[in-house]
N, C-alpha and C positions, 0 to 999 in steps of 0.2 A: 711283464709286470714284476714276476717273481726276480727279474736281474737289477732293479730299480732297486727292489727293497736290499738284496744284497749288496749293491755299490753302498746305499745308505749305512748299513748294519755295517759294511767294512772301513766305512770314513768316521762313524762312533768308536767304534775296535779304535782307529786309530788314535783318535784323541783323547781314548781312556789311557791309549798306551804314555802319551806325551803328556798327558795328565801324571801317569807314576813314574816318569821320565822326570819330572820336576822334582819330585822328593827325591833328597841326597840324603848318605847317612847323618851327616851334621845337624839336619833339621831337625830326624827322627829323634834326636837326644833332647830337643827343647819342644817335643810336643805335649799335649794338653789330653786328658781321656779325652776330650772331644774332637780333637785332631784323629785320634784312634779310632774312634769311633765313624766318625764321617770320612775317612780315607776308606775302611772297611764295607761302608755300606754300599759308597758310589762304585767300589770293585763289584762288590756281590751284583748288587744291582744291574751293572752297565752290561754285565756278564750273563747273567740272567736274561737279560733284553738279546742280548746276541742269538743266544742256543734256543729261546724257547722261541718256537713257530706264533704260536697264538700269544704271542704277549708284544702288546705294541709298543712301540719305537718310542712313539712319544710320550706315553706313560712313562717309561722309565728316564726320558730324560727331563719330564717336568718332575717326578720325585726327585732326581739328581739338584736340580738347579731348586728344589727346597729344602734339601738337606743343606746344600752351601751357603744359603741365604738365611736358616736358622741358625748354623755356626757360625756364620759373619753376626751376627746378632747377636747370640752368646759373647765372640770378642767383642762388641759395642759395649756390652753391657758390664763385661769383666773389666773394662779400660776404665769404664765412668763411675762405677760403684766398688769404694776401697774394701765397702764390706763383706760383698760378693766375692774379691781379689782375696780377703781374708781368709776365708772359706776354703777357695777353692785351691788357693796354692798351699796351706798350709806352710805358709811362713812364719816362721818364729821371730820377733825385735828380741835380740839381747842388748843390745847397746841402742838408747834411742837420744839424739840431742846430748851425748856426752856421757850418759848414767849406767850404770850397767845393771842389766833385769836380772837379780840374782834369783828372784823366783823362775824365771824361764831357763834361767841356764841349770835348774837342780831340775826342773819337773823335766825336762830333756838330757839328762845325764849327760851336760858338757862339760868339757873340762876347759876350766879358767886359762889354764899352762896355753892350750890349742889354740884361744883367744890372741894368747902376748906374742904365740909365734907366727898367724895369721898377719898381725900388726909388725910385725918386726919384718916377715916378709916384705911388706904392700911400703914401708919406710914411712910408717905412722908413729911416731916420738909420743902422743898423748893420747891417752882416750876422747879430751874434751875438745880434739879435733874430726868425729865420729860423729854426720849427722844421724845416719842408720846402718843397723849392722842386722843382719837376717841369716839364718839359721834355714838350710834348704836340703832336703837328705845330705846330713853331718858336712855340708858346704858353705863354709861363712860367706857370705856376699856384704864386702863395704864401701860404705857411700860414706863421704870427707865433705865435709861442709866446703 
């Protein structure tokens, strides 16, 4: 019986492994604290389900497949509500439909200069071809009508 639960215990090991087999460093640059957070747990977790004798197999992988089903949740919820999106990205509009927020770009110490060279890179001639421009750790993100 004891070689049953360890075949088991070592086919979880493995899919935890092919689990962080899957995150590449590229990803890890576009995650989310919640990405953080839930990659971290289902380690602890799955790991913990391995080593400790009295703690069962399936306990740990019905926690696992809640935490991933609370974070897909969280993404549902972040994709459908802009306000949520607001929130949580802490993105800044300097340029919205054309106008440039000169309240957002003074209360964020930008400089207007970093703006014309961002546009002058991307081969944007006008502002009023700008439907939105975002402001994401001191990285302009723009979107061209």
């Amino acid at each position: 019986m004891n070689y049953i639960i360890l075949i088991i215990k070592l086919i979880f090991l493995y899919l935890v492994f092919i689990y962080l087999n899957h995150i590449n460093p590229k990803r890890i640059s576009n995650y989310t604290l919640f990405d953080y957070i839930e990659t971290t747990l289902i380690v602890l977790i799955s790991f913990y389900t391995l080593v400790n004798v009295d703690y069962s197999l399936f306990k740990g992988i019905t926690v696992i497949l809640f935490i991933l089903s609370f974070n897909y949740l969280i993404k549902y919820i972040y994709l459908i509500n802009p306000k949520v999106r607001y929130y949580l990205d802490n993105r800044v509009v300097i340029v919205d439909n054309g106008k440039i927020n000169f309240k957002e770009i003074i209360k964020n110490r930008y400089i207007l200069d970093e703006l014309i060279i961002k546009l002058k890179e991307e081969n944007i001639s006008e502002i009023k071809f700008i439907k939105k421009a975002y402001l994401t750790n001191n990285d302009l993100i723009i979107i061209t009508k």
